[in-house]
C-alpha positions in Angstrom: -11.2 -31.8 9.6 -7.9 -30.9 12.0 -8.0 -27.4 13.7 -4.8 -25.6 14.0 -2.8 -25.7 17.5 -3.9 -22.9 19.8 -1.6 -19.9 19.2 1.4 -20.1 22.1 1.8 -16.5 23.9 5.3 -16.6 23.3 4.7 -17.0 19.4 1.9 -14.3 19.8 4.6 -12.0 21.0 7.1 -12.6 18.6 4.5 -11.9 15.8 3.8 -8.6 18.0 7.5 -7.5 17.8 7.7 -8.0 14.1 4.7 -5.8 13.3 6.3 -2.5 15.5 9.8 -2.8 13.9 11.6 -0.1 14.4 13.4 1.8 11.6 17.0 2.5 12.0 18.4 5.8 12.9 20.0 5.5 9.0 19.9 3.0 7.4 23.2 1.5 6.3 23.1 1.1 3.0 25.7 2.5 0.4 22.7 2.3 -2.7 19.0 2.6 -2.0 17.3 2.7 -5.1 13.0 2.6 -5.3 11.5 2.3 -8.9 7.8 2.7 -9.0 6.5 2.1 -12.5 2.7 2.4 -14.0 1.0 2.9 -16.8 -0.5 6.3 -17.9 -2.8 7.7 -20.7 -1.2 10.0 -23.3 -3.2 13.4 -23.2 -4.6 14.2 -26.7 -3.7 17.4 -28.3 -5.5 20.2 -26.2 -6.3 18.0 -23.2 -5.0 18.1 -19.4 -3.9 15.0 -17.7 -6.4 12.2 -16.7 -7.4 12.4 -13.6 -6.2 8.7 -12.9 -2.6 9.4 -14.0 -2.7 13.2 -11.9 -2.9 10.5 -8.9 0.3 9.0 -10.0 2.2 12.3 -9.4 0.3 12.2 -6.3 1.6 8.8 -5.4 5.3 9.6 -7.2 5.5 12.6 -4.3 4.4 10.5 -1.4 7.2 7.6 -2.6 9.6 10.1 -2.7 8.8 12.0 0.7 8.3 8.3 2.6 11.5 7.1 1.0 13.7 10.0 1.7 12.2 10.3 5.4 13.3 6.9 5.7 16.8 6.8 4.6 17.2 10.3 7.3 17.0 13.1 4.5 14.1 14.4 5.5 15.8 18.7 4.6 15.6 17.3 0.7 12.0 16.1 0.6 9.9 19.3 -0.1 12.2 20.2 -2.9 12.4 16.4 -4.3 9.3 16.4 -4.2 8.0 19.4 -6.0 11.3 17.8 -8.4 9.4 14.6 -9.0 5.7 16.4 -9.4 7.4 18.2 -13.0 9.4 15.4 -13.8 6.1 13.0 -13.7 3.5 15.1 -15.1 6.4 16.4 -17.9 6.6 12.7 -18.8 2.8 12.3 -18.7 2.0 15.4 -20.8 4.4 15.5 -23.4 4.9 11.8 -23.5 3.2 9.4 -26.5 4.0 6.2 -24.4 1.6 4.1 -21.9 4.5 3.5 -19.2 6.5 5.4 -17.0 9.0 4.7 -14.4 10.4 6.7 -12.0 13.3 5.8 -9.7 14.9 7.5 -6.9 18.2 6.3 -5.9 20.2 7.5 -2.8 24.0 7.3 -2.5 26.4 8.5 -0.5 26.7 12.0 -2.0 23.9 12.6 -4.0 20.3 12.0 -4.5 18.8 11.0 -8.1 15.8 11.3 -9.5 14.7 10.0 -12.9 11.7 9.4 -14.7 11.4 7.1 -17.8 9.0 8.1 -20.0 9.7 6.5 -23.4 9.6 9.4 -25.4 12.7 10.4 -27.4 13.1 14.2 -27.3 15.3 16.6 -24.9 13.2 18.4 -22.5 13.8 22.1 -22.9 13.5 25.4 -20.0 11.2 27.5 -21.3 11.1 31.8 -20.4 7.0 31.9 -19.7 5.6 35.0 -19.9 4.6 36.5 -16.5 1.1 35.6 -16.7 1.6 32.1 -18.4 -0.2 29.7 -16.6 2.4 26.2 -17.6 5.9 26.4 -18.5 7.5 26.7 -15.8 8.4 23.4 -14.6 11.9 22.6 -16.1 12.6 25.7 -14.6 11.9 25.1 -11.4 14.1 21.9 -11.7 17.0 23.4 -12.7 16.7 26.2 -10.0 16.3 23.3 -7.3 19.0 21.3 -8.8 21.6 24.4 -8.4 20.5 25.0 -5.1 21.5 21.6 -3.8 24.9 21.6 -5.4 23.1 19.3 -8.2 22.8 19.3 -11.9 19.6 17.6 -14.0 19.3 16.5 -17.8 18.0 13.7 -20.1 19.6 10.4 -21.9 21.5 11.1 -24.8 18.2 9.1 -26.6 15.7 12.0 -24.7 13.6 9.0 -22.8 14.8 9.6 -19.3 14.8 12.6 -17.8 16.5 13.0 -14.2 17.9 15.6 -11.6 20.8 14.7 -9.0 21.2 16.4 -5.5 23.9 16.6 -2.9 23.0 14.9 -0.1 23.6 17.6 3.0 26.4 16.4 4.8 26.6 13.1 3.1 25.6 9.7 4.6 27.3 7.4 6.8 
């Protein structure tokens, strides 16, 4: 049996400088686009989401907020997030499919969200009543969506729903 050659300290530190890479101060891309896609389990009539697939939104957010951090739009990631929790768990809990995808993709001028859920059907704003514990999630999209000089809506087949932004002050 041959041992390997002892490690060089040159080759040492080149594996060092790999390891703390430094992000750029933007990166320099004209399309950045992240899809994330898992499978889920349809709630049954009456039930909440399964714990496992509440994680996923969980996950969704943090993709979103490292994602968006990274690219140097860090003023868009409490409202993308709180964007991508209603678009996920929509998916999850109105949704009769096993898979769902969601994809964030970053462009010059805009930000967009989108989440595949499989589903035909057109997601609709409800008016909650006051007290009304759910309902208020599309909602809340549309209000963020106006406020960042966006828009939001589904496939003409009702499978994907998504939600663009402006990106403040574009990107380079």
């Amino acid at each position: 049996m041959t041992s390997a050659p002892p490690l060089r300290r040159d080759t040492v530190a080149a594996t060092d400088d790999l390891c703390h890479e430094r992000r750029p101060e933007r990166p320099r891309l004209t399309d950045d686009r992240v899809s994330v896609s898992f499978e889920v389990r349809p709630p049954r009539a009456g039930d909440g989401i399964h714990e496992q697939d509440a994680l996923r939104v969980g996950m969704a957010r943090r993709v979103t907020a490292a994602r968006l951090r990274f690219c140097g739009l860090d003023p868009l990631v409490d409202d993308a997030q709180l964007i991508v929790s209603e678009l996920v768990t929509n998916a999850i809990q109105h949704g009769d499919g096993s898979r769902i995808t969601f994809t964030m993709t970053v462009r010059a001028d805009f930000l967009r969200l989108a989440v595949h859920g499989g589903t035909p059907g057109r997601p609709v704003v409800c008016a909650p009543d006051d007290d009304a514990e759910h309902g208020r999630g599309l909602f809340l999209v549309d209000h963020l969506a106006t406020a960042h000089g966006g828009t939001w809506g589904s496939s003409d087949d009702g499978t994907t729903t998504w939600c663009n932004l402006a990106v403040p002050g574009g990107r380079p």
